[in-house]
N, C-alpha and C positions, 0 to 999 in steps of 0.2 A: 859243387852244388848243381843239381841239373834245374834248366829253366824250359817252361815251356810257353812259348805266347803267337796269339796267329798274327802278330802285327810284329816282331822280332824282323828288325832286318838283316837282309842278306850281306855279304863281306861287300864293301864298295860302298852301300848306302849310306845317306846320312843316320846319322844315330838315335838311338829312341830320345824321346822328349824325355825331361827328369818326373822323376815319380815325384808326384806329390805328397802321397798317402799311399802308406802302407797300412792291408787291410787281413790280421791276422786269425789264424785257426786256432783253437786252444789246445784242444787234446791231442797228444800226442805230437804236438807243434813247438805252441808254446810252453808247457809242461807235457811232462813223462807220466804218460798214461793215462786212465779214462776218467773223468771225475766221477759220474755215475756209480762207476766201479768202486774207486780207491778215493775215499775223501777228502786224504791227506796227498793230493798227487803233490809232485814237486817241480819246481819253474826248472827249465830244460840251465844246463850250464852255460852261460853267457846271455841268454836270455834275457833277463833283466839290464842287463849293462848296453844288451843291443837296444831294448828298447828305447834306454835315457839317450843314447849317442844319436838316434836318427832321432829323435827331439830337439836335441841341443842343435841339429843341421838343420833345423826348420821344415821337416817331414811330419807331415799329421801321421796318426794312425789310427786305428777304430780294430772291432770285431767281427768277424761272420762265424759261429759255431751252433754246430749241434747240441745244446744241452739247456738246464731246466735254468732259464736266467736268472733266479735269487740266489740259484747255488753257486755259479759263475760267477756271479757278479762279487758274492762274497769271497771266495777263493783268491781273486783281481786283487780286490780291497788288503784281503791277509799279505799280501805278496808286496803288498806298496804299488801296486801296477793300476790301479782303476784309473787314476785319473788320470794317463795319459792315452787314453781307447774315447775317442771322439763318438758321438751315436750308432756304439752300438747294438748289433744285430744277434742277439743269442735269441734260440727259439731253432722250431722244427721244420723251416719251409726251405727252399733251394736258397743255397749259399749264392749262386749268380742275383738269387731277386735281393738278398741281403746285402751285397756289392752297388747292386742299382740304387738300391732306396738308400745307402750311404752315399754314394757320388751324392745322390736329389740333394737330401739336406744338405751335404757339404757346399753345394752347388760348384763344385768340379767336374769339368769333363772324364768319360771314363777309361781315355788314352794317357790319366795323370796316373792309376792306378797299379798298384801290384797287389797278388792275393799272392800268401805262404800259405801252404796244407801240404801234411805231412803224405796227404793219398791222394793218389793220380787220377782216382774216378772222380774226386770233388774239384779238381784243377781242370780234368778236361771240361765238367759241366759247368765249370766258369768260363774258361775257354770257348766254348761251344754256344755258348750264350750271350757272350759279352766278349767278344774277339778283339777289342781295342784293350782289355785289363790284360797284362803281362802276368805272368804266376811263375813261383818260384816253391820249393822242398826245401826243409828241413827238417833232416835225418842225425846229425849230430852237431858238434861244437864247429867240425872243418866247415860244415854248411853256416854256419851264425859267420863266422870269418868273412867266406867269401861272399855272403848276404852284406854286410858293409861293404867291400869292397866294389863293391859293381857301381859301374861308371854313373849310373842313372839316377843312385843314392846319391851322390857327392857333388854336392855344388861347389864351385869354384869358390865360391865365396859367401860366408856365412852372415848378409848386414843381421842389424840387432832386432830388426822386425823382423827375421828369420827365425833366429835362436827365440823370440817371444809368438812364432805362429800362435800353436796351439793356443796358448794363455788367451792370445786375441778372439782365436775361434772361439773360447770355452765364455767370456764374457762379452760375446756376440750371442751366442744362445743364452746370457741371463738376460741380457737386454731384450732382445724379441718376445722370450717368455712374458717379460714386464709388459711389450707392449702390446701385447695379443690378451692380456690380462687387465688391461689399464682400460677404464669404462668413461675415460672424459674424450677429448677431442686430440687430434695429431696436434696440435700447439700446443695444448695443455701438460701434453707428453712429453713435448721436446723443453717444456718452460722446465720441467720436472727433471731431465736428464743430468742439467750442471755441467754444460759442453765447454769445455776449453779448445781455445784455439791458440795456437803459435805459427807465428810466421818468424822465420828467422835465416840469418846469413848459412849457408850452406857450408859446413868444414870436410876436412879430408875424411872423417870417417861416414858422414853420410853419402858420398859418391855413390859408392856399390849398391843402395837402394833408389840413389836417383836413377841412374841407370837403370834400373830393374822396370821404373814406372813406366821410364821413355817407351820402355820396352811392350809392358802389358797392358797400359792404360790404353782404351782404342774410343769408347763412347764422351769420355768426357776431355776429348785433348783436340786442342787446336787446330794444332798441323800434322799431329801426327812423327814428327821430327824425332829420332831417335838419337842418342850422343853415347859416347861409350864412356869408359869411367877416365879416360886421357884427356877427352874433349873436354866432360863438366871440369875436372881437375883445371884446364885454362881456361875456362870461361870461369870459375870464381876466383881467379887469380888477375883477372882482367878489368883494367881500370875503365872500360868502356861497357863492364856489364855487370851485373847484377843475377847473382842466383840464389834463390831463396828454397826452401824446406817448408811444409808443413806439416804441423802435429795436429793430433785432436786427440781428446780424452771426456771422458766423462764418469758419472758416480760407479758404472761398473769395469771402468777399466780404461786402456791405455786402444785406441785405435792403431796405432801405430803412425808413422808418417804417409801420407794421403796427397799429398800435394806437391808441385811442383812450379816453378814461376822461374822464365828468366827473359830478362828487361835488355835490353841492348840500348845506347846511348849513342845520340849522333856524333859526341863528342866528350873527351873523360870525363869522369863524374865530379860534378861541380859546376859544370861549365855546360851539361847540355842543354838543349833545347827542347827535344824531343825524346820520350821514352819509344821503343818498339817492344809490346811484349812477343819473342819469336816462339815461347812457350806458353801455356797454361792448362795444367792439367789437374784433375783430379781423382783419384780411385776410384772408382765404382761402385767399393762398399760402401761408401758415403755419399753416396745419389740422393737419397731420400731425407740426409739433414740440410740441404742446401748449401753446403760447404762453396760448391764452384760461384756462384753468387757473392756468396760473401768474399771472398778471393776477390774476385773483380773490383766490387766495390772497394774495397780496399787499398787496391792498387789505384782506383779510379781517385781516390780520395787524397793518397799522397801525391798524385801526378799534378793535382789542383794544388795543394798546397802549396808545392815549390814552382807553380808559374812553367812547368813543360805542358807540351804536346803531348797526347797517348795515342799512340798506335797500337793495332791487331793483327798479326799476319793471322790468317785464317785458310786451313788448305780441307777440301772438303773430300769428305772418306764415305762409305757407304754405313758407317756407323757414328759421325759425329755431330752431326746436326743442331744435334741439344747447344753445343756451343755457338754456333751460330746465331739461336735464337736468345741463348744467354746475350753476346755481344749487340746483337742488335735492341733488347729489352732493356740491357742496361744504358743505351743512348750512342750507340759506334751504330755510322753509316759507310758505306762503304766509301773508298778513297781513291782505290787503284787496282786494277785489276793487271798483274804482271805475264809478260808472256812465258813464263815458266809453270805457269798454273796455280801460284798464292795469290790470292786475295786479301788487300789489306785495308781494314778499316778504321778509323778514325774516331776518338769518343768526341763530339759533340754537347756539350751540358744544356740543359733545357732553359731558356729562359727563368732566369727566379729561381732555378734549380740551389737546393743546400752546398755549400761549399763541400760539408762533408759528409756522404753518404752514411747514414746510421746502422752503428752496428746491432743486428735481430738482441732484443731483451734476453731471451735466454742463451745468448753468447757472450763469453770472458773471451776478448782477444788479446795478445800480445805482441805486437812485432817489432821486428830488429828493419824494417826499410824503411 
């Protein structure tokens, strides 16, 4: 398969970042021959089963083609294929502006991208316009092969919010539809949504996603601290800490796991005195249900319960701020300021203050801390 991309590195360099989204041609790409032409085209050999495999690896995909989109779109549908093509692009304008306005909505960067087209004039004018999307050809079955094969498809490791991306993405776009269509108030919306939350004890198979967060979460995380999956592995084995997961869900689907918490103890559990949260983070795609809030309080809530101290290490980044103002609005003033550059702050309860922080009306919690 030949590849052609202006951000391709040279032998030595580090290696391209993993595609996110693959962003495919129809005719003559994805099926054999022109639909316009021949009604009945047929899906290219392997085709279909390439599409389900970079699904099942937690690879979005979508469309940019040339053609009349009711008749595309129904072709997709006959084929069993429509629902896996995220906001598609069918229609007569440049394939690079159909690449862009795909990254917008997905909201992806466009160094996550790769475009297939079977012609080199429509891969250079993606190229040439959009030099960070990498593009790839396919000409036949060897090319579908080595199209999974390449290193930038294949994540080392598939967690189960991987193998369910899409499904996530696809009941994030019914939710927005609802709330760009919903005529009462942001509360009234969220009263309406049926938000579940879990907090729970971290097991072996949630590792590979914890990891993932330490990794991508940058706005809504504490310190910033990232842990590989060896670290979390002995930190939730560790009688001196606590690491937790969180889930959300609601009436259009599953968020995925969003959250992240981990407690360090002065002393083994039972017996300590004082919690330190060294973590707390939250996704980003759940900015706007107030998830990270609620996280706090909650921890704020059992830390009262059983008679400890709470601590914050807090290490400040040019993107996390928000926490900051979280920790200090929920009642932490600062404590200690370390010569290594954390800062760690202290929850304080207010005079008269509730023992236990109440959980938002339109929130089901559950936790395992």
């Amino acid at each position: 398969m030949s590849t052609q991309s202006a951000d391709a590195p040279a032998a030595g360099t580090p290696a391209a970042p993993p595609v996110k989204c693959v962003v495919w041609d129809l005719d003559n790409t994805l099926w054999s021959g022109v639909l316009l032409e021949d009604a009945e085209v047929t899906v290219r050999p392997g085709m279909a089963e390439a599409v389900r495999e970079l699904d099942a690896r937690g690879v979005l995909q979508s469309v940019a083609s040339r053609n009349d989109p009711a008749t595309a779109t129904a072709r997709l549908e006959r084929a069993g294929l429509a629902g896996y093509f995220l906001v598609p692009r069918i229609g007569w304008g440049a394939k690079s502006e159909s690449v862009r306005r795909i990254a917008a909505d997905l909201n992806l960067g466009l160094d996550a991208f790769l475009f297939v087209d079977d012609d080199p004039f429509e891969r250079e004018e993606v190229s040439g316009a959009l030099p960070a999307v990498r593009t790839a050809e396919i000409t036949g079955p060897h090319d579908v092969a080595a199209l999974l094969a390449r290193a930038d498809l294949t994540p080392a490791v598939v967690t189960g919010d991987g193998a369910r991306r899409r499904l996530m993405y696809q009941a994030e776009q019914r939710r927005s539809a609802a709330e760009e269509d919903f005529a009462g108030t942001p509360q009234e919306f969220l009263a309406g949504l049926g938000m579940r939350l879990a907090v729970r004890r971290a097991g072996p198979g949630d590792l590979a996603r914890a990891e993932e967060l330490t990794v991508r979460t940058h706005q809504l995380n504490a310190t910033g601290y990232t842990y590989s999956h060896d670290e979390l592995d002995a930190l939730r084995s560790s009688d001196r800490h606590v690491l937790l997961v969180v889930d959300l869900a609601d009436r259009f689907g599953d968020y995925g796991t969003v959250g992240l918490v981990l407690l360090e103890g002065d002393a083994p559990a039972g017996r300590e005195t004082c919690w330190t949260l060294k973590l707390l983070l939250v996704s980003c795609r759940v900015m706007a249900r107030g998830i990270g809030a609620v996280l706090l309080g909650h921890v704020i809530a059992r830390s009262r319960e059983r008679g400890v101290r709470l601590r914050g290490e807090f290490v400040p980044t040019d993107r996390n701020r928000m926490m900051l103002v979280s920790y200090r609005f929920a009642g932490f003033a600062l404590a200690e300021e370390r010569a290594d550059g954390v800062a760690v702050y202290e929850y304080r309860a207010a005079p008269g203050a509730a023992a236990v922080p109440a959980v938002p009306d339109h929130l089901t919690m559950t936790s395992h801390l």
